[in-house]
C-alpha positions in Angstrom: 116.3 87.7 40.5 115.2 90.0 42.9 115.0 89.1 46.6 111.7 90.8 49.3 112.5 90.1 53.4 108.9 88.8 54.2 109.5 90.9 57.4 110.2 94.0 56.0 106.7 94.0 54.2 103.6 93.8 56.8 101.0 91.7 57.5 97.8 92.4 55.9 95.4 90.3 57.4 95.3 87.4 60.0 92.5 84.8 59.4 92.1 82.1 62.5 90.7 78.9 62.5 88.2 77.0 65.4 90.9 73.7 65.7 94.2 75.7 65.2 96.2 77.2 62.9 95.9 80.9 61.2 96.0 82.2 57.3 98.3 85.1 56.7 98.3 87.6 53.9 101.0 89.2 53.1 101.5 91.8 50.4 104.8 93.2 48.4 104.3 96.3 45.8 106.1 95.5 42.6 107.5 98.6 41.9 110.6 96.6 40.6 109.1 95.2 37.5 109.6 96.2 33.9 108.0 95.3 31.0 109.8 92.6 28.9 109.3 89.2 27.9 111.9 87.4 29.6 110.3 86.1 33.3 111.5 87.6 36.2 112.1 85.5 39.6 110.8 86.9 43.0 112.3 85.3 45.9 110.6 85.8 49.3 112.8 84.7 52.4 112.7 85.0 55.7 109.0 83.0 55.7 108.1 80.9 59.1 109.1 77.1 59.1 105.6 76.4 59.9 104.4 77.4 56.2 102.2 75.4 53.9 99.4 75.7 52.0 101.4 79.1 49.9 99.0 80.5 47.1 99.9 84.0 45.1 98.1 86.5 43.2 98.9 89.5 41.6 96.6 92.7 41.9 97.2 94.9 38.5 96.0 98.3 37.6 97.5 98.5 34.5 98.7 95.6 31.9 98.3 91.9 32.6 101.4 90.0 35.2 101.0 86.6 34.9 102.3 84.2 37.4 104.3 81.3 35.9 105.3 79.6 38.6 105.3 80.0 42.3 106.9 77.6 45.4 108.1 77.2 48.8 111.4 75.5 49.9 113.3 75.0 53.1 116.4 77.8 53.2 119.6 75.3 53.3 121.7 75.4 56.1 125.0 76.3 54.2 123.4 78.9 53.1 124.2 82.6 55.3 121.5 84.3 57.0 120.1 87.7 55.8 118.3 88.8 59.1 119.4 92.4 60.2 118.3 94.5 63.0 119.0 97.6 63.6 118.0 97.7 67.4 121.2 95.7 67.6 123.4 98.3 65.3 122.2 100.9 67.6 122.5 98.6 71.1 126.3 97.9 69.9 126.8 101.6 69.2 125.5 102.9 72.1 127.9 100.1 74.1 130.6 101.6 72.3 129.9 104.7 73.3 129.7 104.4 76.5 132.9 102.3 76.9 134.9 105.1 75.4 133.7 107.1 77.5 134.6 105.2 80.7 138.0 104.9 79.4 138.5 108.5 78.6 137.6 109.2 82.0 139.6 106.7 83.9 142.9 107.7 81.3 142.4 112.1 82.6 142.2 110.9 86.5 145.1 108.6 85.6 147.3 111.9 84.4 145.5 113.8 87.2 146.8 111.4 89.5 150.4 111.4 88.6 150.7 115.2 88.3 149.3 114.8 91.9 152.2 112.8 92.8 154.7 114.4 91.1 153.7 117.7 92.8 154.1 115.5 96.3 157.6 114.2 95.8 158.7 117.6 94.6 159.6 116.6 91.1 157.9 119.7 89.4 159.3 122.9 88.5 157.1 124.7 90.5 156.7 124.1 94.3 153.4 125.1 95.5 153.2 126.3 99.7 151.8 124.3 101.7 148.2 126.5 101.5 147.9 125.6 97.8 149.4 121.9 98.5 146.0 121.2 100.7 143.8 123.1 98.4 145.4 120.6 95.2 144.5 117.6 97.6 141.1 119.3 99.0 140.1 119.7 95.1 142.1 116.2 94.0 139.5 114.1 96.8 136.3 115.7 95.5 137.5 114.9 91.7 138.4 111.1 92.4 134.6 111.2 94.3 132.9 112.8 91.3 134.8 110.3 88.8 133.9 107.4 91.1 130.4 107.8 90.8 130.6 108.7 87.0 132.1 105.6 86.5 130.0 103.5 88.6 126.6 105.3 86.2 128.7 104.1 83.1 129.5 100.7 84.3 125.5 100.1 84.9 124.7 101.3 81.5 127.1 99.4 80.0 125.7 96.4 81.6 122.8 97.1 80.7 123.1 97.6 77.2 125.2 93.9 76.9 122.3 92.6 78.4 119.8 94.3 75.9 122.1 93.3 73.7 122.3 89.7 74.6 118.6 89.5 73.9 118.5 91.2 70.7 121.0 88.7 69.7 119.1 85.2 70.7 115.5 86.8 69.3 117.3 86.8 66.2 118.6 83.7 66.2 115.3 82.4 66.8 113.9 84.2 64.1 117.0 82.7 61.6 115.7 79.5 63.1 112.0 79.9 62.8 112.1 81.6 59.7 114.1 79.0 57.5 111.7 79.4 54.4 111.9 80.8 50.9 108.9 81.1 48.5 109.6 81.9 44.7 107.1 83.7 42.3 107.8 83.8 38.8 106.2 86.6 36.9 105.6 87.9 33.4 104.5 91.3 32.3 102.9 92.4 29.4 104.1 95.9 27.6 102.2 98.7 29.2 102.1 97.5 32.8 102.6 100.4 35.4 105.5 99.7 37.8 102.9 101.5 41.2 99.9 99.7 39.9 100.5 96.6 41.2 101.1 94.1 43.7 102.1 90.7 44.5 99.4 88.9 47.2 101.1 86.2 49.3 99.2 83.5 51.3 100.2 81.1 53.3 98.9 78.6 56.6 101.0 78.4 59.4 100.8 76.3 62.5 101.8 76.9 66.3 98.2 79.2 66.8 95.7 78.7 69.1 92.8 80.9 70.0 89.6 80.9 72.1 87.1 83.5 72.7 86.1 85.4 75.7 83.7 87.5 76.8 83.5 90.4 79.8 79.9 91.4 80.9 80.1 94.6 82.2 76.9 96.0 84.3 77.5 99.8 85.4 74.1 100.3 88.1 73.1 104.4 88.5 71.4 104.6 91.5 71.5 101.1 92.6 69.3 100.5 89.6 70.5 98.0 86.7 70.2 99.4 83.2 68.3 98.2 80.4 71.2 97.3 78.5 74.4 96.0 79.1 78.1 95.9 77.3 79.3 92.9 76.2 83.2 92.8 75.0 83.3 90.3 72.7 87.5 89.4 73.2 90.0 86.9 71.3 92.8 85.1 73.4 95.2 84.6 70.9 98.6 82.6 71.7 101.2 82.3 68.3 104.4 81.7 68.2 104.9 81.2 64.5 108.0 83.5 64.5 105.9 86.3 63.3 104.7 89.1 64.6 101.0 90.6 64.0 101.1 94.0 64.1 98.4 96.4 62.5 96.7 93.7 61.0 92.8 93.0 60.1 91.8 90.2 62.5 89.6 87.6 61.3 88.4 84.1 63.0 85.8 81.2 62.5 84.9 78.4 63.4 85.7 76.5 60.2 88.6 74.5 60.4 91.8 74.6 57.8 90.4 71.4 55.8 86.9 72.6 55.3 87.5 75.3 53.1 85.1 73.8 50.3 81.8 73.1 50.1 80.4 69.9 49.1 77.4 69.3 47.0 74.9 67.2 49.4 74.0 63.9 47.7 70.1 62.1 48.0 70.8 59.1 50.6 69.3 55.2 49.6 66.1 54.7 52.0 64.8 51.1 52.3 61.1 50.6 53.0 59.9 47.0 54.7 56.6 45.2 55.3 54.8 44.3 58.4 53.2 40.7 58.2 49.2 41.6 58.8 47.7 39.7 62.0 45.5 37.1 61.7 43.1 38.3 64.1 41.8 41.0 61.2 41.2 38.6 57.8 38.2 41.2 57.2 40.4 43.9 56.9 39.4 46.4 53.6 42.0 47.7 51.3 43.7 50.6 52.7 43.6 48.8 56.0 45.3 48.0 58.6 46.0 45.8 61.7 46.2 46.5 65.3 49.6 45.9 66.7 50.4 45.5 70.3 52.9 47.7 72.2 54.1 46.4 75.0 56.2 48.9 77.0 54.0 51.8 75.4 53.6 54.1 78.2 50.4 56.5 78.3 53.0 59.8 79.9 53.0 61.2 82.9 49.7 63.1 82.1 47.6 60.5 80.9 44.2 60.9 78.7 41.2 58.5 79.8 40.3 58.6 75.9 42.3 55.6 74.9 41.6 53.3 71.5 44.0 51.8 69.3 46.7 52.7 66.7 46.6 51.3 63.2 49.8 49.4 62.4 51.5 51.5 60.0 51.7 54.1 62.9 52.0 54.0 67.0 51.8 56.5 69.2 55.0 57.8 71.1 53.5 59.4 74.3 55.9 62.1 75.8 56.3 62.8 79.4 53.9 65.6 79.5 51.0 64.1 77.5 52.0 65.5 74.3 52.1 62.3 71.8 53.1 61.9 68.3 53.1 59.8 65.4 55.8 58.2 63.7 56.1 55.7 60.6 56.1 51.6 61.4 59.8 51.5 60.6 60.3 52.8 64.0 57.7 50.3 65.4 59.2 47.2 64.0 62.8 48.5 64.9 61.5 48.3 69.0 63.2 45.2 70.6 61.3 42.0 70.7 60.6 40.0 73.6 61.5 36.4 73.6 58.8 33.8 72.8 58.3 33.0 76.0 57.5 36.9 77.4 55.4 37.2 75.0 52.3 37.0 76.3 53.0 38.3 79.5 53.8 41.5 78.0 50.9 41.4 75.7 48.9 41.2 78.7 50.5 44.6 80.4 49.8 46.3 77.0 46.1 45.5 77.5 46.1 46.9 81.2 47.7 50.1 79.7 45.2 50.5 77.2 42.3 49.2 79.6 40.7 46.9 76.7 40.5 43.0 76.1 42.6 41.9 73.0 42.9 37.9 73.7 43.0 37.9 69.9 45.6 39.9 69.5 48.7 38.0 68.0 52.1 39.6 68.2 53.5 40.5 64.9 57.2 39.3 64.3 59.7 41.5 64.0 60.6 42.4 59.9 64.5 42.4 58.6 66.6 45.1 60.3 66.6 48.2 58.4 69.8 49.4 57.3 68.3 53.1 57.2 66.9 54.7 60.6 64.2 57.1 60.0 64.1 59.9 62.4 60.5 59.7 64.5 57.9 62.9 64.7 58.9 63.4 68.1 62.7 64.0 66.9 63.1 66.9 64.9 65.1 66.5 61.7 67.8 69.2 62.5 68.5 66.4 65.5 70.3 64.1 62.8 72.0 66.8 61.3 75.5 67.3 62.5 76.5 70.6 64.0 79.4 70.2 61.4 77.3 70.3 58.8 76.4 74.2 59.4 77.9 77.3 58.4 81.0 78.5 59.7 80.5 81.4 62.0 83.1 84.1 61.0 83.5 87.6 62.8 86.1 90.6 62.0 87.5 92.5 64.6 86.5 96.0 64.9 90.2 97.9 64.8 93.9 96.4 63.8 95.2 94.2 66.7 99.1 93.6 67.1 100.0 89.9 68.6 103.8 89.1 69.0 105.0 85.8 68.5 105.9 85.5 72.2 103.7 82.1 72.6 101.9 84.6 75.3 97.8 84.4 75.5 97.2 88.0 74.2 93.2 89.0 75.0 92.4 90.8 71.7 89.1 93.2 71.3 86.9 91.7 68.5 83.9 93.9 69.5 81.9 95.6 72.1 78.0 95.2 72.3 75.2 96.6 73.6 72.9 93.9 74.6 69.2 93.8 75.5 68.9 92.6 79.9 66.4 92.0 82.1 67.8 91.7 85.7 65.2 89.4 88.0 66.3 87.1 91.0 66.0 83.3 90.8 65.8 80.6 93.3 66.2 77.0 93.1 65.0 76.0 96.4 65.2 72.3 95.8 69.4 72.9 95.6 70.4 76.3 97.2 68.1 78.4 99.8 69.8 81.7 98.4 68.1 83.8 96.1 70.1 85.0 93.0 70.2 88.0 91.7 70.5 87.2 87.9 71.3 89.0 84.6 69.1 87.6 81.6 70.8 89.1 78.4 69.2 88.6 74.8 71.2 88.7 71.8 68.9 88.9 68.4 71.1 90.8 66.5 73.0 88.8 63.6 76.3 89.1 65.7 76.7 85.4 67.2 78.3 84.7 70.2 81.0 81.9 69.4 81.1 79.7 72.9 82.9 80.5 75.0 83.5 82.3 78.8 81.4 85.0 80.5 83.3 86.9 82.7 80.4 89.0 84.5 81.2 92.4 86.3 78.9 94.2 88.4 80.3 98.0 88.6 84.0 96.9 87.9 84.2 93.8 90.4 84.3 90.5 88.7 81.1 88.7 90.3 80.6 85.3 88.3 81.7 83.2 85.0 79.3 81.7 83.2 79.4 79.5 79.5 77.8 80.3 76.3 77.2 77.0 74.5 74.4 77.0 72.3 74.8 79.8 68.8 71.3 79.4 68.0 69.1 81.9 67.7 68.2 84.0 69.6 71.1 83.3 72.1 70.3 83.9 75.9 72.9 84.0 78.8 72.1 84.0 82.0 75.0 85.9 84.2 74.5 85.7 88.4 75.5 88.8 89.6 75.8 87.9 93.4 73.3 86.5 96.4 70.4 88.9 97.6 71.1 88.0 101.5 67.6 89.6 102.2 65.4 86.8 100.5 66.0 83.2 101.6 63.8 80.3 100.9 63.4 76.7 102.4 61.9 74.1 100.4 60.1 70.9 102.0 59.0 67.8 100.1 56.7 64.7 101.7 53.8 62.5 100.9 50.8 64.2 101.2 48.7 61.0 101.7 48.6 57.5 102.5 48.4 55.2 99.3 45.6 54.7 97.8 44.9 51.3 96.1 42.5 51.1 93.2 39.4 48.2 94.3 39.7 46.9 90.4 43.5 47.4 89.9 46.8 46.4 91.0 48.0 50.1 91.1 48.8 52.1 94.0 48.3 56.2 93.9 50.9 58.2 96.2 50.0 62.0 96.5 53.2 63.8 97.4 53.1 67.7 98.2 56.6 70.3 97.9 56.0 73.4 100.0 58.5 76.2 99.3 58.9 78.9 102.1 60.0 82.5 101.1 61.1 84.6 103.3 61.5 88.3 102.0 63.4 90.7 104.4 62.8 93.7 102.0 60.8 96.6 103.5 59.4 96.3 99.8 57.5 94.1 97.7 60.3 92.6 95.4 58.7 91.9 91.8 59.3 89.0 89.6 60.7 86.5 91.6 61.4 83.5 90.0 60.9 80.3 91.9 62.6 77.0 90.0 61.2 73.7 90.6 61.3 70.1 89.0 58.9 67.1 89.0 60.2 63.6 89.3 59.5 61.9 85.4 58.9 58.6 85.5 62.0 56.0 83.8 59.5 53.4 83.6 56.4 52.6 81.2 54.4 51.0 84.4 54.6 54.6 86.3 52.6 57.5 85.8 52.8 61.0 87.2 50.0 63.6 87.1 50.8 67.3 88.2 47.9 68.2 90.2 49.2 72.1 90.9 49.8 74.6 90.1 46.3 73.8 88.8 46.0 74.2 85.1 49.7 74.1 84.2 49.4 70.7 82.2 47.2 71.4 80.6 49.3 74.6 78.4 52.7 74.5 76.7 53.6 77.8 77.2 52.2 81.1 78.9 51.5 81.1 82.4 48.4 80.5 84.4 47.3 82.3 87.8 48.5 80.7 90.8 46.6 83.8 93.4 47.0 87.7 92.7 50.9 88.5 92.3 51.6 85.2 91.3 51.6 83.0 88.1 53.5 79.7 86.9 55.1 78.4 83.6 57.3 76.1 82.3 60.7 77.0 82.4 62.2 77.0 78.9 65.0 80.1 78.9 68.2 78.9 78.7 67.7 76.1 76.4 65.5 74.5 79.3 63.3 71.1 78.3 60.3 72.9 80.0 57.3 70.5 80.0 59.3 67.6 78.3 61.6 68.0 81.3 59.4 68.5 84.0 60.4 71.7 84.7 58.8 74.8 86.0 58.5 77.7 87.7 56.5 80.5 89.8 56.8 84.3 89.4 55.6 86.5 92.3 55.9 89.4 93.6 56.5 89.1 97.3 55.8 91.2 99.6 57.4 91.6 102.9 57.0 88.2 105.2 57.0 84.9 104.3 54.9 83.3 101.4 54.4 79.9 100.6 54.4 77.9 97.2 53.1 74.1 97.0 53.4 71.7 94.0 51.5 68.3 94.2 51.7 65.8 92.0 50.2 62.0 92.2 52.5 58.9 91.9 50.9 55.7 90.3 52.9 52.4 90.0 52.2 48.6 90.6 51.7 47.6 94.0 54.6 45.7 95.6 57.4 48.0 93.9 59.5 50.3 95.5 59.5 53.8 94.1 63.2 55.3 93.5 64.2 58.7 92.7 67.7 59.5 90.8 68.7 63.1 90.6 70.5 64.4 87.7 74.2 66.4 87.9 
C-alpha cells in the first residue's frame, strides 16, 4: 500500500457553486506504480472532514490503469496523526538556539564575576595596584551593561519564537482535526504502462464555502472629461474554511448549484381544453361562429380608442394601460371571476357604458369547469412562466491563479477586468429629489455576463456610490451615480389645471391636471442631454381612464422620441429594465441653456361622478 499527504500534492482547480459549497481537484503523479497483475492500494489522507461526493480518474500516456475500487472513510481516532510541519522543526530549532545562547552568556559573566571577586578579596596570586583594580571594575561595569542588553534582545526573541511556536502548534491541530479523512484508490496496470505518464485525478465536494461577487467601477476623467469607456473589476469574495488552503489554483464559479449537475430531458405537459355554452341571444349564428360575451370589469386603458365593437367569444380583448391591447384564448376569459347572480346585471350594464352600445339581449354566459391547466395570455410573454431555474448556469474562469487560505476570512479575488462601453448624462427625478445626477450608463454586449451582484462606483479613485446589478439578460445596463451636479437644480409642481368637467349625456367627470417642472441651470454653458424622469398616475380601476395630453404625440409611439421645442424631445423611459409606456413612465432630454426652463406634462382624469380620486405611490 502506498500512502500520498493530500497536502503535499496541490490544488489544481477550485470550482464554486451559487448556494455554497466548492469542487476541488486535486492531482497525484503515479510515478510509484509498476506493472504487474496484483492491485495496488493508494491511500490518500489528510483529506477535509467536510468531504463527499469523491470521484477518481486516472490520466495515462502509456498502457491502460484501471481503477478497481475507490472510497472515502473517516481516519479513526486511535489511529496517530501523520501531519508534519517543518515551520515548527525550524521555530523549535531556532528557540533552541537562542536559549543556548542566553545561557552561554549568562554562564562567562557568571566566571567573569567571580574572578572579579576573587581579585577583590585578594585571593589571587597576583595583586593588581589600585590603577589596574579601577580599570578591571571600569571595564567589569561596561561588560555587565553590554550583557544586560544582550540578554534582554535574546529573551524577546525567545518569546517570540514560543509564541510563533504556539501557533504553529494549534493550526496544526486544527488541521489534524479538520482533516480527519482518508480516500482509497485501487489500481491495476497493464504491462507496458510508463511510471511519468500518468496520473491519479482526485475529486471531491466540500462544504464550509461561501462566495459572492463584486464589482468596482472605476472612472479615471482627463481633463474633467469622462471617457468613453470605463473598467469594470469583475471580483470574487470568497470565505472557506474547509481546512484547505487554495493556493495557485484555477478559479472557477457558477451559478449552478451542487445538485443540478445533470440535465433533464423536458417532458410535453397534459393541456385541457373546455367549452363555452353559446348565448341564446345569437341562435342564427353560422358554423365557425361565435357569440358575443360580456365583460364586465373590461377596461378600455388609459388611452382609449373611440372605435369600439365587440369581441367574439372565443377571444377578448385585454386592453393595457397605454392603449396597446391583445388577444388571448377563452380559457383565460372563462377563468375571470363571476359575479354572483344577483350583480349580474348591474355589471352587465357598466360593460355596455364601457363599450357605449345597447346589448339588453345580452345573457351572461356561466362560468365552464375550472381548468386544471393555466394558459399563459398574449399579453404575457412565455419566458414569464418559465423559471429563472430553468436556464443555464452562468459559469466564468478567473483570469490568473488565486490563493485563498482557509482562514474563514472574506478574501476579494480578481475574476476579471473589463472595458465597458459608457455614456455619462445627468438625470433628474424631480417628482422625488430636486438634485440633478450626474450618472454613468454602462452597456455590457459582450458574452461576459455580469453575475448579480454589488457596484462599487469610483470616480478618480474616491468611492462615490454602490449600486445592484440584478437582471443577466441581455444586453445588461447599469446605471452608476457618480455624485450631485450642485449647479443644476429643478423644482417640480403638480395641480389641476381645470375645474371638472361633467359630460351632459354621462355620469363621468373629466379632471385636467398639469405637472410643471422648473430647471434651473447655473452653468455658464448649455449642458446637453439632460434627462428629466417623470411618471403618470395609472389608473387601479376599470371605471377610470387617463389620457396623456403632452408631451403631444407621445401616446401615440412605443419607442423613439418626439419633439417637445428645439433642444428638446421626450420618450418613454425603458433603460434599466424600466416598464416605459406600460408603466407610465417617461422622460424629456434637453439641452439647457443657461437660466431656467420649464417642462409641463398634462394629462386628463375621467372617473364616475361622486367618487373620490386616490393616488398611491409606489416604494
Amino acid at each position: 500500500m502506498t500512502v500520498l499527504q493530500a497536502n503535499e500534492s496541490p490544488i489544481k482547480s477550485v470550482k464554486l457553486f451559487r448556494l455554497g459549497g466548492a469542487e476541488i481537484t486535486r492531482t497525484f503523479p503515479l510515478t510509484f506504480l509498476r506493472s504487474q497483475d496484483e492491485p495496488q492500494i493508494i491511500e490518500i489522507i489528510n483529506l477535509p472532514a467536510s468531504l463527499h461526493a469523491l470521484s477518481a480518474s486516472v490520466n495515462s500516456t502509456a498502457g491502460t490503469v484501471t481503477i478497481l475500487d475507490y472510497h472515502s472513510t473517516q481516519v479513526a481516532h486511535s489511529e496517530p496523526a501523520t501531519l508534519t510541519s517543518s515551520t515548527l522543526l525550524g521555530l523549535e530549532t531556532d528557540c533552541l538556539r537562542l536559549e543556548d545562547e542566553r545561557r552561554l552568556r549568562q554562564e562567562s559573566f557568571a566566571f567573569l564575576s567571580t574572578y572579579m571577586d576573587s581579585l577583590a578579596q585578594c585571593k589571587s596570586k597576583v595583586t593588581p595596584e589600585a590603577a589596574q583594580m579601577v580599570t578591571f571594575f571600569d571595564d567589569f561595569v561596561e561588560i555587565g551593561i553590554a550583557r544586560s542588553a544582550l540578554i534582554a534582545e535574546l529573551d524577546k526573541k525567545i518569546a517570540e519564537v514560543k509564541l510563533n511556536i504556539e501557533k504553529e502548534t494549534k493550526h496544526i491541530q486544527k488541521r489534524r482535526k479538520d482533516l480527519p479523512v482518508k480516500s482509497v484508490v485501487v489500481l491495476s496496470c497493464s504491462n507496458g504502462v510508463g511510471v511519468e505518464g500518468a496520473e491519479l485525478v482526485v475529486t471531491y465536494m466540500v462544504n464550509k464555502v461561501s462566495w459572492v461577487p463584486v464589482y468596482d467601477l472605476r472612472v479615471a476623467t482627463v481633463g474633467n472629461l469622462p471617457p468613453s469607456t470605463t473598467t469594470l473589476d469583475f471580483r470574487c469574495e470568497v470565505t472557506q474554511a474547509t481546512g484547505e488552503n487554495w493556493d495557485n489554483v484555477k478559479l472557477m464559479l457558477t451559478t449552478a448549484s451542487q445538485g443540478s449537475q445533470l440535465v433533464q430531458l423536458p417532458e410535453p405537459k397534459k393541456i385541457d381544453i373546455g367549452l363555452v355554452f353559446p348565448s341564446l341571444s345569437f341562435p342564427a349564428i353560422g358554423p365557425g361562429s361565435h357569440p358575443i360575451q360580456p365583460f364586465p370589469f373590461q377596461s378600455d386603458g388609459v388611452f382609449r380608442n373611440d372605435k369600439r365593437s365587440f369581441l367574439s367569444s372565443h377571444e377578448y380583448r385585454h386592453t393595457t394601460l397605454f392603449g396597446g391591447s391583445n388577444i388571448a384564448p377563452a380559457g383565460l376569459a372563462s377563468a375571470l371571476p363571476t359575479p354572483p347572480r344577483g350583480e349580474n346585471r348591474e355589471r352587465v350594464q357598466l360593460a355596455q357604458e364601457i363599450r357605449g352600445q345597447e346589448q339588453d339581449n345580452v345573457v351572461p354566459v356561466p362560468p365552464p369547469p375550472q381548468q386544471s391547466v393555466q394558459v399563459p395570455s398574449a399579453s404575457q410573454p412565455v419566458a414569464q412562466f418559465m423559471s429563472r431555474a430553468n436556464k443555464d448556469p452562468i459559469t466564468h474562469i478567473a483570469n490568473g491563479c488565486i490563493f485563498v487560505p482557509s482562514d474563514g476570512s472574506a478574501h476579494h479575488v480578481l475574476v476579471a477586468s473589463l472595458s465597458l462601453e459608457a455614456q455619462f448624462i445627468r438625470v433628474a427625478v424631480p417628482s422625488i429629489d430636486a438634485r440633478v445626477y450626474y450618472t454613468c450608463e454602462v452597456k455590457n454586449i459582450n458574452d461576459y455576463v455580469l453575475l448579480p451582484g454589488t457596484v462599487k462606483s469610483y470616480l478618480d479613485d474616491k468611492h462615490v456610490s454602490s449600486v445592484e446589478i440584478q437582471n443577466t439578460d441581455a444586453p445588461q445596463m447599469l446605471e452608476c451615480s457618480l455624485g450631485v451636479d450642485g449647479a443644476i437644480t429643478t423644482i417640480n409642481n403638480r395641480s389641476p389645471d381645470s375645474l371638472p368637467s361633467f359630460g351632459a349625456f354621462s355620469d363621468k367627470v373629466t379632471t385636467t391636471y398639469t405637472s410643471a417642472t422648473f430647471v434651473n441651470n447655473k452653468h455658464s454653458d448649455t449642458i446637453c442631454g439632460v434627462v428629466i424622469r417623470s411618471s403618470l398616475p395609472l389608473p387601479a380601476d376599470p371605471r377610470v381612464t387617463v389620457v396623456l395630453k403632452e408631451p403631444a404625440g407621445l401616446t401615440d409611439i412605443e419607442t423613439g422620441l418626439v419633439n417637445v421645442r428645439e433642444g428638446c424631445q421626450a420618450r418613454w423611459s425603458t433603460t434599466g429594465g424600466r416598464k416605459g409606456k406600460q408603466g407610465g413612465l417617461f422622460e424629456w432630454v434637453c439641452d439647457l441653456k443657461p437660466g431656467t426652463d420649464v417642462l409641463k406634462a398634462v394629462w386628463e382624469v375621467c372617473a364616475p361622478q361622486g367618487l373620490s380620486l386616490v393616488e398611491q405611490m409606489h416604494r
